[in-house]
N, C-alpha and C positions, 0 to 999 in steps of 0.2 A: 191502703194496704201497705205494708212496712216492704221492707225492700227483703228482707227474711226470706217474708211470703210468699214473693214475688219469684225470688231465686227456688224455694222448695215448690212452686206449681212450675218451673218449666222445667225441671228434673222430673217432673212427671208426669210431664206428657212423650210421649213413643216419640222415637226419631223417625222422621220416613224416611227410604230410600228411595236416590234416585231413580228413574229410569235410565236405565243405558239405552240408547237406538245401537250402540254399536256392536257388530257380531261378532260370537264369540268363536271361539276357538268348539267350542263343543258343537255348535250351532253347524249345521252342514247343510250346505245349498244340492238341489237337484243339479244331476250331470246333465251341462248343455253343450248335444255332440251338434255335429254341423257335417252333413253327408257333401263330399265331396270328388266324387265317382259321376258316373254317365248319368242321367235322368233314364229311369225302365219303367214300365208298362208290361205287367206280364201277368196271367191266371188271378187277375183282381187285386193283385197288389201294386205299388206307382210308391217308384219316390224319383224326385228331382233334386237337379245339381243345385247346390247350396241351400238344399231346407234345412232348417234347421228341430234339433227333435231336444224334450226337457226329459229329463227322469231315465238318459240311457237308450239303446238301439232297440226300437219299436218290437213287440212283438210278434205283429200283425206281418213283419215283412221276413216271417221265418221257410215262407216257399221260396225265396229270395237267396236265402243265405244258404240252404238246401244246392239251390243250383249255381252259385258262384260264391261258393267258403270262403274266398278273402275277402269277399264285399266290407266284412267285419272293420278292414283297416282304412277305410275310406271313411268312417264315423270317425270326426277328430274333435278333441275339445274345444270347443268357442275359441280359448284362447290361445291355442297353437295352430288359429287355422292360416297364419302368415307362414307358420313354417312349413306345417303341412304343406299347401299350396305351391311353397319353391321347390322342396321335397318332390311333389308329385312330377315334376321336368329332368328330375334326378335319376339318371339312367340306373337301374340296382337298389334303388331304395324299395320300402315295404311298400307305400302307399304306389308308388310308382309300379310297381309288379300288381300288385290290386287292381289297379287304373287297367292294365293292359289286359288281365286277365279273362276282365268285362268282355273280350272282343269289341264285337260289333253288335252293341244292343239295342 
């Protein structure tokens, strides 16, 4: 085969593309909160301290959220749970008025 030939058959074969492994900017991962409040037990619902929950605050724990509306600021993201955490010892912060709110549960 002439060198021609050579050069007009890989002109015409399809270029493939890559795969990328790396995520994209479009690409959006499920919210992973991390409950950091009292561990309850109450009318069939239970969550404990440091579970952690994928895709957002459970819906299953809405008798929950019924009887203690701040519970909401104890779900914190995976990755502010270092701040959250100091946060929560912080006399006047959100998470820390949430925490107290709990009472005795």
């Amino acid at each position: 085969m002439s060198t021609e030939a050579k050069k007009e058959e890989t002109q015409e074969q399809p270029v493939k593309k890559q795969a990328s492994s790396k995520i994209t900017a479009q690409t959006k991962l499920p919210e992973q909160l991390v409950y950091i409040g009292p561990s309850i037990r109450k009318d069939g619902a239970s969550v404990r301290t440091n579970q952690t929950f994928i895709g957002g605050r459970p819906p299953y724990l809405r008798t929950l959220y019924d009887e203690y509306p701040l519970m909401v600021h104890l779900f914190v993201p995976v990755n502010e749970l270092a701040t959250s955490t100091q946060k929560l010892k912080q006399i006047g912060s959100m998470v820390n008025t949430a925490y107290r709110s709990m009472g005795e549960v």
